[in-house]
C-alpha positions, 0 to 999 in steps of 0.5 A: 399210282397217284389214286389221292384224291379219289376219298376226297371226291368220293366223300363229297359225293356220299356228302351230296348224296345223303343230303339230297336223300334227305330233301327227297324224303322231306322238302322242308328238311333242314340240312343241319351239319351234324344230321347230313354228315351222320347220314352220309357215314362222314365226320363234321370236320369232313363235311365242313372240309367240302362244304365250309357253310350250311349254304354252301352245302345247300346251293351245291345239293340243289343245284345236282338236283337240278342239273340232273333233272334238267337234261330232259327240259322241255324248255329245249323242246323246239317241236312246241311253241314257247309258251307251251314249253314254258308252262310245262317247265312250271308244271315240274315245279308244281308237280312235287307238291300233288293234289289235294291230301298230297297237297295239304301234307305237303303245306303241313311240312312247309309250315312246320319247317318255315312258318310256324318256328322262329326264323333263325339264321338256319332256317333262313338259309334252307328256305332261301337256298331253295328260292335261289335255286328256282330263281336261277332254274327260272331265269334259264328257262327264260334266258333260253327263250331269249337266246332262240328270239321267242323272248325279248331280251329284259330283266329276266330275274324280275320276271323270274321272281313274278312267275314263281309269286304265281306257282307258289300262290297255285302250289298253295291252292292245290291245298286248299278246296276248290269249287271249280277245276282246279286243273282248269284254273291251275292251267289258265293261271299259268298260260296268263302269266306266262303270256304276260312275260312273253309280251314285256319288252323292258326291264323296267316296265311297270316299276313305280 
């Protein structure tokens, strides 16, 4: 019995597991070798075995975070229009930041991880690990509403990019005060966004 490379795929599995622990418990965690490979019980060597770059390892923690999580996509939901589907698929993306205090710790732990420090080549790689991942969770959801024809085939990373400018912008304003609804607005602001999309035609239409 040839039972070789079952530590290897366990090691990377306990290697996946630890670090995907570790952003569960803190959006802002950086994924630092020497901190992911002690919580998942493994050596660096190990590590740097599996995942040869802190990017690597990120790219693959966040895409297993999103391939487990996409299964249940309303994006697939076909008893809802488009644009209803669309919008909820965004509303899992702002979900995990709350409301109000929710809201404010969660921009407290963005701050302190992205903002406030010197953006040294480690944090560079964490923070865009994470808007690689929404980018391409984005582009699927609109390349899925191009394959059933409820979208015009065009620049999906460009109208990518614009959709998560707007949930990042809502995800800032569920910290901070609000005179009217905040639901009310929040809801507002994505079906305007997302019916802008759902109307662009060209990949190139409004550059300058």
């Amino acid at each position: 019995m040839d039972d070789s490379e079952e530590p290897a795929l366990s090691t990377r599995h306990r290697i996946l597991v630890a670090a995907a622990t570790m952003i569960g418990e803190d959006a802002s965690a950086r994924l630092s070798v020497r901190a992911v490979a002690a919580r998942a019980g493994v050596s660096t060597g190990s590590l740097r075995y599996h995942f040869p770059t802190q990017r690597a390892l990120q790219d693959a923690v966040l895409a297993g975070i999103y391939d487990m999580v996409a299964t249940g996509d309303a994006i697939h939901d076909r008893s809802l229009p488009a644009r209803d589907r669309l919008v909820a698929c965004l509303r899992e993306v702002l979900a995990p930041a709350g409301v109000g205090q929710e809201a404010r710790a969660a921009f407290g732990k963005l701050h302190e991880g992205f903002i406030a420090p010197e953006p040294t080549e480690e944090i560079k790689a964490v923070y865009l690990g994470m808007e690689r991942e929404g980018q391409r969770r984005t582009e699927h959801w609109l390349s899925v509403l191009v394959d059933e024809g409820a979208l015009a085939a065009g620049d999906n990373a460009r109208r990518a990019r614009f959709l998560m400018t707007v949930v990042n912008g809502l995800s800032l304003e569920r910290a901070l005060p609000a005179e009217d609804s905040l639901l009310t607005a929040e809801t507002n602001t994505l079906y305007l966004a997302v019916d802008a999309v759902l109307a662009s035609a060209g990949a190139g239409a409004g550059g300058g």
